[in-house]
TORKOL-4160 file (C-alpha; in steps of 0.2 Angstrom, whole numbers, padded with zeros to 4 digits, m for minus):
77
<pt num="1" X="m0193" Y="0054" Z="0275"/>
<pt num="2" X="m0202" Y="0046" Z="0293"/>
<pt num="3" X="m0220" Y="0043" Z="0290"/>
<pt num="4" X="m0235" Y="0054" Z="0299"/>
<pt num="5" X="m0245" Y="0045" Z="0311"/>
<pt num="6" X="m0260" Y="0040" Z="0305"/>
<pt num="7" X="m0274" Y="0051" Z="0313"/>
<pt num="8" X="m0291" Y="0058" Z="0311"/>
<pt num="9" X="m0300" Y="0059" Z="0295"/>
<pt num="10" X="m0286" Y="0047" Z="0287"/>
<pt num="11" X="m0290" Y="0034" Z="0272"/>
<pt num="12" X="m0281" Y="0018" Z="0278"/>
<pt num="13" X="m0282" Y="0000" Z="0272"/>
<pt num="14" X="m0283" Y="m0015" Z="0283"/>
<pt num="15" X="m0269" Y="m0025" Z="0283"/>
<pt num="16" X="m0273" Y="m0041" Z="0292"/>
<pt num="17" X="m0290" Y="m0053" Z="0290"/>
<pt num="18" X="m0302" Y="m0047" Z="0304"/>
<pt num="19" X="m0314" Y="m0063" Z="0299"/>
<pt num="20" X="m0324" Y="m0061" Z="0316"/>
<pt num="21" X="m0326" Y="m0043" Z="0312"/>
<pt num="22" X="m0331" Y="m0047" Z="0293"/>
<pt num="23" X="m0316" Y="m0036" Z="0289"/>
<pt num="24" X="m0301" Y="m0043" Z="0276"/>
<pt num="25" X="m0285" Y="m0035" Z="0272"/>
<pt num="26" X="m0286" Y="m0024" Z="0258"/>
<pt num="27" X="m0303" Y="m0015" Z="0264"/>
<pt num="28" X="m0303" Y="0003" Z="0263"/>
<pt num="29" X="m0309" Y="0015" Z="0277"/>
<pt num="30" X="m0309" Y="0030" Z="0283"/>
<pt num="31" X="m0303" Y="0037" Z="0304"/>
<pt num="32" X="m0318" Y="0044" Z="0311"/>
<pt num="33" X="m0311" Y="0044" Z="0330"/>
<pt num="34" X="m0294" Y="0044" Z="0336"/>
<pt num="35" X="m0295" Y="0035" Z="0353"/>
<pt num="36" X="m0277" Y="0037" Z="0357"/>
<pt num="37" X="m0260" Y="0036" Z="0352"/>
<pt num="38" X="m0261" Y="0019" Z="0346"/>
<pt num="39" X="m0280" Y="0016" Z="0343"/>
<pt num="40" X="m0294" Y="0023" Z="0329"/>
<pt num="41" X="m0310" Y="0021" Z="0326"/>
<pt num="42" X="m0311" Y="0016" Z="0306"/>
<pt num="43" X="m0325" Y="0016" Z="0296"/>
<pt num="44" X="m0327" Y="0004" Z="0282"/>
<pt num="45" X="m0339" Y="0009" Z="0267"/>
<pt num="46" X="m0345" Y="0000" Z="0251"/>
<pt num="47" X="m0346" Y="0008" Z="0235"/>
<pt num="48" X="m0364" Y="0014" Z="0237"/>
<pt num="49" X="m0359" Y="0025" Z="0254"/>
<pt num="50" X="m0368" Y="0012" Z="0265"/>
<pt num="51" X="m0356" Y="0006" Z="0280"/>
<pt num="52" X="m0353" Y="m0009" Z="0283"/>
<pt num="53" X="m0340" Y="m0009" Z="0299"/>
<pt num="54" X="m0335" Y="0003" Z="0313"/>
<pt num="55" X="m0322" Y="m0005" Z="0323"/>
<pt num="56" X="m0311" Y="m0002" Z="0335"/>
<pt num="57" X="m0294" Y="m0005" Z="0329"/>
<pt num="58" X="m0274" Y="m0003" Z="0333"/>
<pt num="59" X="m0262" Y="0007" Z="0322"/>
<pt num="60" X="m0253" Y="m0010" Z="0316"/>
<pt num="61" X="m0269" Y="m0015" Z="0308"/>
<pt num="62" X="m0270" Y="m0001" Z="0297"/>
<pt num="63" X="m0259" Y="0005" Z="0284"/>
<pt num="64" X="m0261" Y="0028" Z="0282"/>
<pt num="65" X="m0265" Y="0029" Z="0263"/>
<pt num="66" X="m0261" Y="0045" Z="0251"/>
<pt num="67" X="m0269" Y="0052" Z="0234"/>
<pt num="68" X="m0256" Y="0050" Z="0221"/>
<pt num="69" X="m0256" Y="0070" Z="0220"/>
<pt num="70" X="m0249" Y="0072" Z="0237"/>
<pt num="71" X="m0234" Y="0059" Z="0231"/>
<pt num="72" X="m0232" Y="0069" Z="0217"/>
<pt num="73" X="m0231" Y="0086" Z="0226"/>
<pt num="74" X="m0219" Y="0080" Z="0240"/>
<pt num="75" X="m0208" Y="0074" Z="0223"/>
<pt num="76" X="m0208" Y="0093" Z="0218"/>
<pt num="77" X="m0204" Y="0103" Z="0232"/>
């Protein structure tokens, strides 16, 4: 099974320390612009919906996350 691109609209993860951006690996956004194949736009939010970073980032920063339910549904077909 290959993996989808990550594109727009996209929950990813960050997976390297950004510490000039104020961005760590493990934060949790969302792609609000695909700029290209290899670029996004991702939005990082806190818990009370108030952004805190919009960066311009590469795909090999960011990890394309899932819901548990699509796992399970690609288990099922």
């Amino acid at each position: 099974m290959s993996a989808q691109p990550t594109q727009f609209l996209d929950t990813v993860a960050l997976v390297t320390d950004l510490p000039d951006l104020g961005l760590f690996a493990g934060e949790v956004g969302v792609v609000v612009e695909q700029l290209g194949d290899d670029a996004f736009e991702a939005e990082f939010v806190n818990a009370s919906g108030r952004a805190y970073g919009l960066q311009t980032l590469e795909a090999g920063q960011l990890l394309r996350l899932h819901t548990q339910a699509r796992a399970l549904n690609k288990v099922t077909e």
